[in-house]
Steps between C-alpha positions, in 0.01 A plus 500: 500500500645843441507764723387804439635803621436756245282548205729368275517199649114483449383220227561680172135438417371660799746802436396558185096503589588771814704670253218529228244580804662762654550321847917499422609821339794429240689754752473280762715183300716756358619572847540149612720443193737832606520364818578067398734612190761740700714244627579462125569878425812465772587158668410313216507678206264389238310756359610718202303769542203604699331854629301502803364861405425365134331177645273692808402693129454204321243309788300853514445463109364173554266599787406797321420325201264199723309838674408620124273162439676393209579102389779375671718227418606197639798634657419801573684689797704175515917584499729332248811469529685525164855393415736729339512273200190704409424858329246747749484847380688752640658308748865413562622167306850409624466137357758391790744700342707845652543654140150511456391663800287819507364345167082560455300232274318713263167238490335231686577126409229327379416326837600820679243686330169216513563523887473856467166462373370245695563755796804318646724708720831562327800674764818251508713325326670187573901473482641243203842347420715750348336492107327186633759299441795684728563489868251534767132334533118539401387614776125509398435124654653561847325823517135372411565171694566685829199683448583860441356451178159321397610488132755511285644496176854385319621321243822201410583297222606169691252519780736684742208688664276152577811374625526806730137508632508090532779610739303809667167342574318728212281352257584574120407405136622509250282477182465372150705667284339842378200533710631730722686769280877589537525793297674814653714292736873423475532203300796232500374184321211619258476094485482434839364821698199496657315695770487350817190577791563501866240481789429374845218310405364359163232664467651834511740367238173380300374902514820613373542279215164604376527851545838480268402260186372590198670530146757765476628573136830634644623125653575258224430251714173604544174385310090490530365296767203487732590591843562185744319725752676330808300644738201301397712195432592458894138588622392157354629156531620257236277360248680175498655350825904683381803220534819649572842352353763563753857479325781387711870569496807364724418750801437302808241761665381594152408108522380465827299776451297354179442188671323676743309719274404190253384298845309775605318586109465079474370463175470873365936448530754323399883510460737440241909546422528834305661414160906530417383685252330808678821577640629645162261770552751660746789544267309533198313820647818631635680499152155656366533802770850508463448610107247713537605655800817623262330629228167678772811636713735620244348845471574569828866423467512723189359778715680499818799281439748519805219596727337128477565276728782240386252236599255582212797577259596138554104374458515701195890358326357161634177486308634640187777192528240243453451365141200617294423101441516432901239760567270346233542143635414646863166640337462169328453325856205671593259303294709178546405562876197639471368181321645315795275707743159428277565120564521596887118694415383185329568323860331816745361853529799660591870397573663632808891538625591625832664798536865592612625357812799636650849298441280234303539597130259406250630340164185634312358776712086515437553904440831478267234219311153702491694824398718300215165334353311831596191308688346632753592463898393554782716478845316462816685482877256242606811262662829588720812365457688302815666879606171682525497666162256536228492201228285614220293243292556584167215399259540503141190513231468443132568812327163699458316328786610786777116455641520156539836535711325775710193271540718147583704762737202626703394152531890366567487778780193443661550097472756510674397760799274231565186720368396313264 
């Protein structure tokens, strides 16, 4: 049971009705979240940027705006925390890196700008590895884990950020490729990039996802779709009874743990070894990023030269080292392994891999594997590993089929709270 000491440590459901009554004033949360984040403005620094004058502003908008009468939307007077990977108007965008300091986006991203009109509130931004791929850490999954944020927003190529929140007790998706757009945000791996969604619960993360989908000419990843409309997909259980494929590897509490889980789900579970194969994904995605990376990074060695960091200069010499025909054979994989998955499908509803574990490497890590075949996942800190920590269960759906992962989620969750 979670204990709740504050507003935002209310249901996200429940905050969002008192928000849209009137009962909690948008003011109110944005205080809370001054007061949770500062430890990460000094001790802990993890925030790029963020003005408590500009975000007091910001929550009297939204309040102003709820007196008027006027639709709201689903998130509205809700704070999101945004990486610095991403574009928001006239605010600083350092992207992790001291050259660029003092620099002001001149538009919205994409996503930036759908929360913007869905009401959410809009006054931080998270810190990022130096140019993403540099020194330092996303802090956007400790941050929203700990609870000074309720959402949050970020995005990796290899599943760096799933791995982080798996670690951090936060739950995050991330989605099929090209429903949620990526334009206006600092890409690495135009092949591999995608946005990924942080929350404290699922259904806030179901909210958020459909506040931000929706065809968006400027990604190329992008396309028409109908929404998956999350939000309604948790609110009602399976059609069919969901089996879950659990996919082992050689860790012994990554093991121990999946017996348990498969005893527990009887005959909605079972296990089975994770193929050699799958662990190609983590070097083939690697040399894919590594390529990329080069040719998405060079501009910024052409412009400040000396002044970047020798780290990314070597990223960048590194990448451009590795044969044209390489890179192509690394892109080749993905259906190779991707055709591996389906047969998995044929056998369940969703496959699922549990998440890092501390001094127990993975050989195919479930994120490195979702982001490489760009499926959808979704970790969830329903276990602990033997020191206390969070161990995310990292579920994995056919690509497309983000409301039926939501759905077999919700029921995962509440099966195994002993609710059901």
């Amino acid at each position: 049971m979670v204990t709740v000491t504050g507003n935002l440590d209310l249901p996200f459901l429940i905050r969002r009705e008192r928000l849209a009554a009137g009962s909690l004033r948008a003011s109110e949360i944005c205080e809370e979240v001054i007061s949770r984040v500062r430890p990460y403005r000094s001790d802990r620094p993890g925030l790029a940027w963020m003005d408590e004058d500009f975000a007091r502003r910001v929550a009297l908008s939204r309040d102003n705006y709820r007196k008027q009468g006027r639709p709201l939307g689903a998130l509205h007077g809700v704070p999101v925390l945004v990486d610095d990977s991403f574009d928001m108007a006239r605010v600083p965008m350092s992207r992790g890196l001291e050259a660029l300091e003092g620099a002001l986006s001149e538009r919205d991203a994409t996503a930036v700008a759908r929360l913007r009109a869905d009401g959410a509130q809009l006054f931080a931004k998270s810190a990022i590895p130096t140019l993403r791929i540099g020194e330092g850490e996303d802090a956007a999954p400790e941050i929203v884990g700990a609870g000074a944020f309720p959402l949050g927003l970020s995005i990796d190529a290899r599943g760096e950020v799933l791995r982080a929140a798996s670690k951090a007790g936060a739950v995050a998706y991330r989605p099929s490729v090209g429903l949620v757009p990526k334009s206006g945000v600092l890409d690495i791996s135009p092949s591999l990039d995608n946005v990924t969604l942080l929350a404290r619960e699922l259904s806030g993360l179901a909210y958020l996802t459909d506040a931000l989908t929706g065809y968006d000419a400027a990604d190329a990843a992008s396309e028409p779709r109908p929404s998956p409309k999350l939000g309604s997909a948790i609110e009602s259980p399976p059609r069919m009874p969901p089996v879950i494929g659990f996919l082992n590897d050689s860790r012994a509490t990554a093991r121990a743990a999946v017996d348990e889980l498969v005893a527990v789900l009887g005959d909605k579970a079972f296990a089975t070894d994770t193929p050699a194969l799958f662990e190609e994904a983590s070097a083939q995605s690697e040399r894919i990023v590594r390529v990329e990376g080069a040719k998405c990074l060079k501009p910024f060695k052409r412009r400040f030269g000396d002044r970047l960091p020798a780290d990314i200069g070597r990223w960048i010499s590194e990448g451009e080292a590795i044969g044209g025909v390489d890179y192509l054979r690394a892109l080749d994989w993905i259906p190779v392994l991707r055709s591996g998955m389906n047969e998995m499908f044929e056998r369940c509803t969703l496959a699922a891999m549990l998440g890092p574990i501390e001094g127990e490497p993975a050989t195919a890590p479930a994120e490195v594997l979702a982001a490489f075949l760009g499926l959808p996942v979704l970790t969830l800190p329903l276990l602990q590993s033997p020191d206390g920590m969070p161990l995310g269960v990292m579920l994995i759906a056919r690509r497309g089929e983000d409301a039926r992962l939501f759905q077999t989620a919700a029921w995962l969750t509440t099966t195994l709270n002993g609710d059901e």
